[in-house]
C-alpha positions as CSV (number, residue, x, y, z in Angstrom):
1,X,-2.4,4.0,-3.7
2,X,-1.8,7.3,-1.8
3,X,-5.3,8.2,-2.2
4,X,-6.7,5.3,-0.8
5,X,-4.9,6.3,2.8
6,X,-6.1,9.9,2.8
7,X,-8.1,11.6,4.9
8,X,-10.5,14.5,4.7
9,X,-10.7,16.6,7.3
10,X,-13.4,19.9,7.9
11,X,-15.6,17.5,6.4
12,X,-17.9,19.4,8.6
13,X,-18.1,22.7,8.9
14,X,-16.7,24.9,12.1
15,X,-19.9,27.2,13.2
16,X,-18.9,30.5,13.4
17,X,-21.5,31.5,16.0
18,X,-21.1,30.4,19.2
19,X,-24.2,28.9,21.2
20,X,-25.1,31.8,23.6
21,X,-25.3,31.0,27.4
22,X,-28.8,31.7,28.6
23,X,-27.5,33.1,31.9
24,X,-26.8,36.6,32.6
25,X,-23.9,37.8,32.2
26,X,-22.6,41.4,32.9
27,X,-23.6,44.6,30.7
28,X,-20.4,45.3,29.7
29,X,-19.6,42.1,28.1
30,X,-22.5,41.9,26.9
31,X,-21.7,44.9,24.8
32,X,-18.3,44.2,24.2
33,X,-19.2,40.6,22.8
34,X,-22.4,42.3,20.3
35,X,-19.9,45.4,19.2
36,X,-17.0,42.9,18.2
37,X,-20.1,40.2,16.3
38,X,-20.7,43.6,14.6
39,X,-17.4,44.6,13.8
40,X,-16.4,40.9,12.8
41,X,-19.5,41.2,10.1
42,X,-18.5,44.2,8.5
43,X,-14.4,42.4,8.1
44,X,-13.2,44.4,10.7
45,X,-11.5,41.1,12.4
46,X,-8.7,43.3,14.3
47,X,-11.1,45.8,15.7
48,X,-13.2,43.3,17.1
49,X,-10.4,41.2,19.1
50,X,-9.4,44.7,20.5
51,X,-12.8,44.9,21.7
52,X,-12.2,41.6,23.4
53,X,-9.1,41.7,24.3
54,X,-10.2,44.8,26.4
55,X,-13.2,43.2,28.2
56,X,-10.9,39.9,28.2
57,X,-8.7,42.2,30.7
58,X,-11.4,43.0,32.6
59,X,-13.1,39.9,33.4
60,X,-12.8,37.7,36.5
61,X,-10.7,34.7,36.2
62,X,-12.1,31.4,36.1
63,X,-16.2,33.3,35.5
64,X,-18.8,32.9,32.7
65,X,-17.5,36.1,31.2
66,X,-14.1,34.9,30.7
67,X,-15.3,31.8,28.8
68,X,-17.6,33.6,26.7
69,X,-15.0,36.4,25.3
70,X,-12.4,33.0,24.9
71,X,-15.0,31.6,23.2
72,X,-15.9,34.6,21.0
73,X,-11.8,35.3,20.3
74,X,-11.6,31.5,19.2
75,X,-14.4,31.9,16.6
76,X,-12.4,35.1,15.4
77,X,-9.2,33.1,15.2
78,X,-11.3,30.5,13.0
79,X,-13.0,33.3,11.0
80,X,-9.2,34.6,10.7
81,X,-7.8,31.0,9.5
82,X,-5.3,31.1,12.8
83,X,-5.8,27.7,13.4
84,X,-3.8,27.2,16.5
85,X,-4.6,30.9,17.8
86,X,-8.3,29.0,17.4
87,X,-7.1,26.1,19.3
88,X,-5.5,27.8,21.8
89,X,-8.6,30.1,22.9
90,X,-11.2,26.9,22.5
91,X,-9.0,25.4,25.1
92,X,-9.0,27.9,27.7
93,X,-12.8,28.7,27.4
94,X,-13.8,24.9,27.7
95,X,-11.2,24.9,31.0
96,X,-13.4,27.3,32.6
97,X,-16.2,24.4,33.2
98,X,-19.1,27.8,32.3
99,X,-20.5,27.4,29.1
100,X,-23.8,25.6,28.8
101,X,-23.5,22.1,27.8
102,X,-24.7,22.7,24.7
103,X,-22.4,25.2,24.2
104,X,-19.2,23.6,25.4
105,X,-20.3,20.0,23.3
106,X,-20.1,22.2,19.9
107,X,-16.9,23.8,20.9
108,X,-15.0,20.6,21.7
109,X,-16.6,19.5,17.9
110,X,-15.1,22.0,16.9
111,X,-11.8,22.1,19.2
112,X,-11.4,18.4,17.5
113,X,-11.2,19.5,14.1
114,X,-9.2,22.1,14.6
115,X,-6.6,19.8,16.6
116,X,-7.0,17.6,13.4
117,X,-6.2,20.3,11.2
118,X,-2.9,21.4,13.1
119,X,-1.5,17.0,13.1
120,X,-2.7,17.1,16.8
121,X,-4.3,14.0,16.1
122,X,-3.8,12.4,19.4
123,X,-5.4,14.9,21.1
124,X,-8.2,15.1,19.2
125,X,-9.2,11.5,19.6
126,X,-8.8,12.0,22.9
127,X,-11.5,14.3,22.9
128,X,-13.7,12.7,20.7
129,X,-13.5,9.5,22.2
130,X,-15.2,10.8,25.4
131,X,-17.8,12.1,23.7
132,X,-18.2,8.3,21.9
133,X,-18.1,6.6,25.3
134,X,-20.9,9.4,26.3
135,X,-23.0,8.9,24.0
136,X,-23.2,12.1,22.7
137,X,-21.1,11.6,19.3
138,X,-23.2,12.3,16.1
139,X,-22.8,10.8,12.8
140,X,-20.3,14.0,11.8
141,X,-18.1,13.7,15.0
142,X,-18.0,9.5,13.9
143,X,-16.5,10.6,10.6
144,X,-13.9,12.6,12.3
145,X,-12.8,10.2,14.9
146,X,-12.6,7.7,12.0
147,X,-10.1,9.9,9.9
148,X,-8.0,11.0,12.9
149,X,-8.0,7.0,14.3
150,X,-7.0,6.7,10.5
151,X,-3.7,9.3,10.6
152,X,-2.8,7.3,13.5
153,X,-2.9,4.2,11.6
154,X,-5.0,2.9,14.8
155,X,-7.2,0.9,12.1
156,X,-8.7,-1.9,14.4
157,X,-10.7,1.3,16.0
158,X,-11.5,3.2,13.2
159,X,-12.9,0.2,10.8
160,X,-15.9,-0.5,13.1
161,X,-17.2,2.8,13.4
162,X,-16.1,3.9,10.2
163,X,-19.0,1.0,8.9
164,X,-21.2,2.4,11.4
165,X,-20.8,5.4,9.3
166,X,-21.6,4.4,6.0
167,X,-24.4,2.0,7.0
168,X,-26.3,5.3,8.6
169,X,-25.8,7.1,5.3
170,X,-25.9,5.2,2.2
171,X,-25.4,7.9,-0.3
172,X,-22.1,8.7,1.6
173,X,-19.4,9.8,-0.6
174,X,-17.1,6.7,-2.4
175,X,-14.1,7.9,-0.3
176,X,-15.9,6.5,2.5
177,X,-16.0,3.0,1.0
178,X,-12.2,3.3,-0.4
179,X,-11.1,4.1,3.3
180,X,-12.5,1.2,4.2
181,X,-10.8,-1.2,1.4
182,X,-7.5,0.9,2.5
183,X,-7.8,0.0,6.1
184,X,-8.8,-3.6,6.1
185,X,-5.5,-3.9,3.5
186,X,-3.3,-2.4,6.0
187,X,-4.9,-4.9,8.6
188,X,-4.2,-7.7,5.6
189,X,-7.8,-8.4,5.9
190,X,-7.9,-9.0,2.6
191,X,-11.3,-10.6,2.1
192,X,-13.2,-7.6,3.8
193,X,-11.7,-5.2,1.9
194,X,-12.7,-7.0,-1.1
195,X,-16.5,-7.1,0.3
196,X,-16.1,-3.0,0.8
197,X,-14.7,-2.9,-2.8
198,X,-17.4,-4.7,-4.6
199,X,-19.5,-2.1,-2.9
200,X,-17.2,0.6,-5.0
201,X,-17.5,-1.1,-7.9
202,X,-21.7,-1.8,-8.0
203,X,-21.2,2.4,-7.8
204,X,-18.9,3.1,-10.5
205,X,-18.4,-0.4,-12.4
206,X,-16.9,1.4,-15.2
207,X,-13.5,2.8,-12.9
208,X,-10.5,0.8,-14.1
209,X,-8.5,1.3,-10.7
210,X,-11.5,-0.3,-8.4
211,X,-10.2,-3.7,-11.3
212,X,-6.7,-3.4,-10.6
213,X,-7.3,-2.7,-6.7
214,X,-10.0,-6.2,-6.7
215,X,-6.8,-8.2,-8.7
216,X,-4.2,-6.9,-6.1
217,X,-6.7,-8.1,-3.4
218,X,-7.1,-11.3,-4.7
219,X,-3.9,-11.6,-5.3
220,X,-2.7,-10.8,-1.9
221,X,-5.0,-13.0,-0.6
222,X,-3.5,-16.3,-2.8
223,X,-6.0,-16.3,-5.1
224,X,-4.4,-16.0,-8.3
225,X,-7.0,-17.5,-10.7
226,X,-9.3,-15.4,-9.4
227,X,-7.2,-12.3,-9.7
228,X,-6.8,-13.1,-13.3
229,X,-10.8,-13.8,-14.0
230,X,-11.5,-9.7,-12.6
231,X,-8.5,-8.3,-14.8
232,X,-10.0,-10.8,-17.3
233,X,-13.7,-9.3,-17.3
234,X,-12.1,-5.3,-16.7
235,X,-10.5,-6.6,-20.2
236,X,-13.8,-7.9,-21.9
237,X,-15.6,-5.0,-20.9
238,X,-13.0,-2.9,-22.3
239,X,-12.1,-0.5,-19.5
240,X,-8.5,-0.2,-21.3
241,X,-6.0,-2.3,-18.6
242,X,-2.8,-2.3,-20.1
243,X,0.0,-4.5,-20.1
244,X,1.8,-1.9,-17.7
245,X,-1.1,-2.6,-15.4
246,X,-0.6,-6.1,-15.3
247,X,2.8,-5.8,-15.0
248,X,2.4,-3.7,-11.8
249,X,0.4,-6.3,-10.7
250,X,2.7,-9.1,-11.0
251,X,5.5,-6.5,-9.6
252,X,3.3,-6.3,-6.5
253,X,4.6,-9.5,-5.6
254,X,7.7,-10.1,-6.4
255,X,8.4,-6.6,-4.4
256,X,6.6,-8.4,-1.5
257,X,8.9,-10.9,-1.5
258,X,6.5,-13.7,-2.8
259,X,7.8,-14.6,-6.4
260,X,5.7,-17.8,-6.3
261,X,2.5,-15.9,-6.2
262,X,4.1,-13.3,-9.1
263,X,4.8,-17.0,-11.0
264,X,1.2,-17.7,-10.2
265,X,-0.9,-15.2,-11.2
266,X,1.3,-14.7,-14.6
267,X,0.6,-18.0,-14.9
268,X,-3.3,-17.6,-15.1
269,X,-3.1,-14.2,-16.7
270,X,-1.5,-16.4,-19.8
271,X,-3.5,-19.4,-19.1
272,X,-7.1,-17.1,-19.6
273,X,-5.5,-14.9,-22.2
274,X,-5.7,-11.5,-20.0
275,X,-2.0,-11.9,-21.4
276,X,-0.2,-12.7,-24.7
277,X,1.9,-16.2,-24.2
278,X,4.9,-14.4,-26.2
279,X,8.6,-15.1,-25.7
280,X,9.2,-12.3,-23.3
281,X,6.4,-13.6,-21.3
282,X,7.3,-17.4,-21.0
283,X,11.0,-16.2,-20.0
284,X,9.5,-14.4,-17.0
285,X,7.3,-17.2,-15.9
286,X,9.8,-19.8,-16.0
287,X,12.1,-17.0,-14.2
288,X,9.7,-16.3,-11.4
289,X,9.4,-20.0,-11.0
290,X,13.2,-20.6,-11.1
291,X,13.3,-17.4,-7.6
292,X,10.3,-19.4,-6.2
293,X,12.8,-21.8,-5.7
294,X,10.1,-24.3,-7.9
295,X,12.9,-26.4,-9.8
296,X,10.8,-28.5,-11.4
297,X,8.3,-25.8,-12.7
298,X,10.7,-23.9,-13.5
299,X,12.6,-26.7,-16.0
300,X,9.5,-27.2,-17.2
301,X,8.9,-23.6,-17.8
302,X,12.3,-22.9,-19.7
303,X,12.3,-26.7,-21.4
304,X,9.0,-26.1,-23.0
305,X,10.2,-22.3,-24.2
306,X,13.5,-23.7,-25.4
307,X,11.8,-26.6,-27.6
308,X,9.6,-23.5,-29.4
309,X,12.6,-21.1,-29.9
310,X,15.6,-23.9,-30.1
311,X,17.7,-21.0,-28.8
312,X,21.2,-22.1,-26.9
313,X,20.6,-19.5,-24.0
314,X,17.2,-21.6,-23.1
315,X,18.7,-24.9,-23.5
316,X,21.7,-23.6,-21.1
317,X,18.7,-22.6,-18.6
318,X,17.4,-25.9,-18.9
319,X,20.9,-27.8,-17.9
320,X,21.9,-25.1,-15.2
321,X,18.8,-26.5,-13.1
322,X,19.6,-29.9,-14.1
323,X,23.3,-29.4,-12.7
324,X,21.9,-28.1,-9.5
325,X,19.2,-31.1,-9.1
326,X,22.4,-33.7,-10.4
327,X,20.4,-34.9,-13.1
328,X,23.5,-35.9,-14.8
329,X,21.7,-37.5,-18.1
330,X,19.5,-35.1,-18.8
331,X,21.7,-32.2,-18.1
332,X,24.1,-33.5,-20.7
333,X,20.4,-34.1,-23.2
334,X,19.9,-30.2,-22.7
335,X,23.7,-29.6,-23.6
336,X,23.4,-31.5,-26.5
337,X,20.3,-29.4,-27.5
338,X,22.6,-26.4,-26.7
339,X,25.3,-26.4,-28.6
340,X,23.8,-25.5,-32.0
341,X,24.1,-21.7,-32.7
342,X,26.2,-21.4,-29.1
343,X,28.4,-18.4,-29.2
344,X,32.1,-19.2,-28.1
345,X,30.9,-18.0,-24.6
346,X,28.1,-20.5,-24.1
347,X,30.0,-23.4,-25.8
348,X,32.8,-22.7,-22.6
349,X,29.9,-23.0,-20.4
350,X,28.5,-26.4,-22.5
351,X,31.8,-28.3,-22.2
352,X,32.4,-27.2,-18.7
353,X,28.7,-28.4,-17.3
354,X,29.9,-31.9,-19.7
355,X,33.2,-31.8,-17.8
356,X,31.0,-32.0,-13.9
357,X,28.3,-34.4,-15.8
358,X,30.7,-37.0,-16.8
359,X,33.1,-36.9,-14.2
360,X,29.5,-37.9,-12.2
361,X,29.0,-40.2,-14.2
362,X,31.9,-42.1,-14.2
363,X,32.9,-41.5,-18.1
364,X,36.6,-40.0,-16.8
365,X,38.6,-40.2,-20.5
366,X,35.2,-37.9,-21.9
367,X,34.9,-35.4,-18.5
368,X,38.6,-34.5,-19.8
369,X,38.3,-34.0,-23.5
370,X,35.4,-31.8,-22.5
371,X,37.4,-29.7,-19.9
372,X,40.4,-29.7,-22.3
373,X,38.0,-27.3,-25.0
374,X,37.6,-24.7,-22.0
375,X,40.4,-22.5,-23.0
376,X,41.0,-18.9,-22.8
377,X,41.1,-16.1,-19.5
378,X,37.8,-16.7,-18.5
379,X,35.9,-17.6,-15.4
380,X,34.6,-21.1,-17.4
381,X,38.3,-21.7,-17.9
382,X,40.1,-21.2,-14.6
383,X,37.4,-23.5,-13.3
384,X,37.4,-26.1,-15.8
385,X,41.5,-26.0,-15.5
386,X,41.1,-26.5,-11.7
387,X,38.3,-29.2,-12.0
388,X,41.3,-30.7,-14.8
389,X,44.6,-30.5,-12.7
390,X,42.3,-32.2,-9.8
391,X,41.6,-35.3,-11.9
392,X,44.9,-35.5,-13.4
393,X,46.1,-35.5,-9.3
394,X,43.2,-38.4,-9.0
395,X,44.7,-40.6,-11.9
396,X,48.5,-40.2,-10.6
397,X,47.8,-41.1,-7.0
398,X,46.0,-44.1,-8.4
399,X,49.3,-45.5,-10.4
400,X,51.1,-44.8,-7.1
């Protein structure tokens, strides 16, 4: 899901000649700035920042010719790929309050994306967002203040004018639309991300990740059975989901700390057939149901698996919840069931939960003979013999 966070940035592209100011400016710069344009153009990048470095020394602080070599030595830095060198030139020529406002509105463009491009995010937001409140953002600054709002995870901002951005451009790029599923997620808006997804997948209907991404919406959301009907139709129109997929899926949860919702959806994914009902399968349902804390599902679950296999370890699974909810009858019913093909571990276990069951139930003389068969150094044993010298202790006090 990496991909879905990212952000590109120089989706637009720094100009590499600066918008010349209209007012005069001495002969000398003049010369120096066209001699280092010419130098720069024929890749002679260190020659021309001598040039300007020279007539940098020159200038007057604080005058039109100062900003204009800054600004000159800043497009060198970018043409050079010194991105903070860039920065750090952009900077001082906007200070200078000298360049033409049409000038100084590209630079800080391109001051932003360059502050982007160094992680000084912060910064520039700061400076795009006073061109937003201005007025004066176009649709290419929007799309940068929407990834930098973005790297700073300051979502609530950035989905609003991030949909400004692709209503005013249709044919924008799918990462556009897949930012906008990422964010509202973050925000747990789960229902608007789905609305941007559907978008994504009327584009590319045929991309099994926009599936998996609706199902893990849905999901998130509570709505299992619809989760399961879009992995259910990815699977009918054969865009190869695998069982790993689905497994991720039902993983999403239970990481989430939600194993009812996991119980759900697996559930409905082997209700509509998205997966096979097998063994391995019903064991994990009734297991989710039994960490959802759902005893009664979760009996259910394991009774209905243990009458298909007839397997001891089932019908022990059965009578452990039983135990818990002191269903004393039944629990000793599942026992029962239990105790053909038990190994010599699970018959301990057997008599012990008949020991509790009819000591419960009053049946004292059969509570015994069943704690009496726990034998051996085991954990079953030392318990059973503790449950047994407490009785014995019960049945001399009462001849006293």
């Amino acid at each position: 899901m990496k991909s879905v966070w990212r952000c590109w940035f120089f989706s637009v592209c720094l100009l590499a000649t600066p918008v010349l100011a209209q007012q005069a400016i001495q002969p000398a710069v003049f010369t120096a700035l066209t001699q280092a344009q010419q130098a720069q153009q024929q890749g002679d990048l260190a020659g021309a920042q001598r040039l300007l470095n020279s007539a940098l020394g020159q200038s007057r602080d604080g005058s039109l010719e100062q900003a204009l070599l800054e600004q000159r030595l800043a497009y060198l830095a970018v043409a050079g790929e010194d991105w903070n060198q860039a920065v750090r030139w952009f900077e001082r020529a906007l200070s200078r309050n000298q360049l033409e406002p049409a000038a100084a509105a590209q630079d800080r463009r391109n001051l932003a994306q360059l502050l982007a491009q160094v992680g000084r995010y912060r910064d520039a937001a700061t400076l795009l967002e006073r061109e937003l409140q201005a007025g004066s953002l176009d649709l290419d600054g929007k799309r940068l203040l929407v990834q930098v709002w973005s790297r700073q995870q300051q979502y609530r901002k950035a989905i609003p004018l991030a949909e400004q951005v692709v209503r005013a451009d249709p044919r924008i790029d799918s990462v556009w639309y897949q930012l906008l599923v990422g964010m509202n997620h973050q925000e747990k808006r789960y229902r608007e991300a789905e609305r941007w997804l559907q978008v994504l997948l009327q584009r590319e209907p045929g991309k099994p990740e926009h599936w998996r991404q609706l199902a893990a919406l849905r999901s998130l959301d509570g709505r299992q059975r619809e989760a399961a009907a879009a992995l259910r139709l990815a699977q009918l129109g054969g865009l190869g989901l695998s069982d790993a997929d689905l497994d991720n899926l039902i993983a999403l949860q239970v990481r989430a700390g939600a194993p009812w919702q996991a119980a759900s959806l697996l559930e409905q994914l082997l209700a509509q057939g998205v997966l096979a009902a097998n063994q391995q399968r019903r064991e994990q349902l009734a297991g989710l149901w039994q960490r959802a804390r759902e005893r009664q599902r979760a009996i259910d679950s394991w009774q209905s698996l243990a009458e298909r296999s007839g397997q001891s370890r089932h019908w022990l699974q059965v009578a452990g919840l039983q135990v818990e909810q002191e269903d004393w009858p039944a629990a000793l019913r599942s026992l029962a069931r239990a105790e053909s093909g038990a190994s010599a571990e699970q018959q301990r276990q057997i008599r012990l939960w008949q020991g509790y069951a009819r000591y419960a139930l009053g049946e004292l003389d059969a509570a015994r003979q069943s704690l009496r068969q726990v034998s051996g150094n085991n954990p079953q044993a030392r318990e059973a013999g503790r449950l047994l010298a407490w009785l014995e202790q019960q049945a001399e006090a009462q001849k006293l």
